[in-house]
C-alpha positions in Angstrom: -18.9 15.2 13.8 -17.1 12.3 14.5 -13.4 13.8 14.8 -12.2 12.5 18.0 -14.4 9.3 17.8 -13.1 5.4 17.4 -11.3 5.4 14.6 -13.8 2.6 12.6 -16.5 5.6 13.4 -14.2 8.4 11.6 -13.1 6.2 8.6 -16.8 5.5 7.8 -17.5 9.5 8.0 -14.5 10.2 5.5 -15.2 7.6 3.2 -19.0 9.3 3.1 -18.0 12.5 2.7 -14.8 12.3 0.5 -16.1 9.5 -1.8 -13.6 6.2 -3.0 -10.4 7.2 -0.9 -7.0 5.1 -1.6 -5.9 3.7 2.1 -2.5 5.9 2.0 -4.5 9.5 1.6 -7.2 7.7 4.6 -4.5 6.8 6.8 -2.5 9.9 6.8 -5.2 12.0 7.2 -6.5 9.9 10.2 -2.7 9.7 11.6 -2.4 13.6 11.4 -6.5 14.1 13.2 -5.4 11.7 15.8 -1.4 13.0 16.2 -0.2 9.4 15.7 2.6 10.0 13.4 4.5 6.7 13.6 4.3 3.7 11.5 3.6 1.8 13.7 -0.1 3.8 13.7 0.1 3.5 9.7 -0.1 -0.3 10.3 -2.6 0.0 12.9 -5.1 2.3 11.0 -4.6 0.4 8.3 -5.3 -2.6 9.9 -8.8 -0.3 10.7 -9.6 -0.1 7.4 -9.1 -3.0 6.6 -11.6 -4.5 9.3 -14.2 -1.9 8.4 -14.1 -3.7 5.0 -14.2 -7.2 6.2 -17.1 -6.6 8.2 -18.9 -5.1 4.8 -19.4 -1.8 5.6 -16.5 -0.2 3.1 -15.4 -2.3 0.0 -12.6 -2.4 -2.2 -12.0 -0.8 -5.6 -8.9 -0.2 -7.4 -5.7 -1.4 -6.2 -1.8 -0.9 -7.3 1.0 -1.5 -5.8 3.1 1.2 -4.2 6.1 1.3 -5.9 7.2 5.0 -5.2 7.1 4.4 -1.8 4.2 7.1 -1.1 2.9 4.7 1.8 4.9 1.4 1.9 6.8 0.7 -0.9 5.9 -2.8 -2.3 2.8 -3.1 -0.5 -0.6 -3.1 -2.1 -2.6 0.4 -2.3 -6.3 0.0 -2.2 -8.9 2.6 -2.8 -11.9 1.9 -0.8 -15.8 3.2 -0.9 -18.8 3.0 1.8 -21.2 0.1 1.3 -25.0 0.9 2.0 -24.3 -1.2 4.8 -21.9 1.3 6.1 -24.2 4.1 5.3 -26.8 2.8 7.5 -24.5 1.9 10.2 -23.0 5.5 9.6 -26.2 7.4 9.8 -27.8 5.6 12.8 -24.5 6.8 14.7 -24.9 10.4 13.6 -28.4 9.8 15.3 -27.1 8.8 18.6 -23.1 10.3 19.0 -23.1 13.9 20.2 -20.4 15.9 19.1 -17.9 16.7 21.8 -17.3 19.6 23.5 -15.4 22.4 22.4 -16.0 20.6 18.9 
């Protein structure tokens, strides 16, 4: 339902629906929904995620670092889950965003 939507809106909906996801598999899928296949969109969704979970609505879980290069070699990997925070905030937008058309 909410393909298409801000991007905060979608990450919420994935992390519901898929369960704990690690930021690489999040980011790729969002960068392949929203045709953004640069890296400079990696950094920028990531940055996304990353402000979903500062404002409390995802938290963090496991974390390696990314040493195959799957994502950004080096850089931390985090595996993130919805909070009931984010559940709440979630579900009250399923109440009030319509799908879009042609959807």
């Amino acid at each position: 339902m909410m393909e298409g939507r801000p991007f905060k809106f979608r990450i919420l909906e994935i992390l519901d629906t898929e369960g704990p996801t690690w930021n690489r598999d999040l980011v790729k899928q969002l960068q392949a929904e929203y045709n953004m296949p640069s890296d400079y969109y990696r950094d920028c969704l990531n940055f996304d995620l990353i402000e979903v979970a500062a404002s409390g609505m995802a938290a963090e879980g496991e974390t390696l670092i990314d040493e195959e290069g799957t994502f950004r070699k080096g850089r931390l990997l985090i595996q993130y889950h919805i909070t009931p925070l984010g559940l709440d905030f979630l579900n009250e937008l399923r109440s009030k965003v319509k799908p879009r058309k042609g959807g």
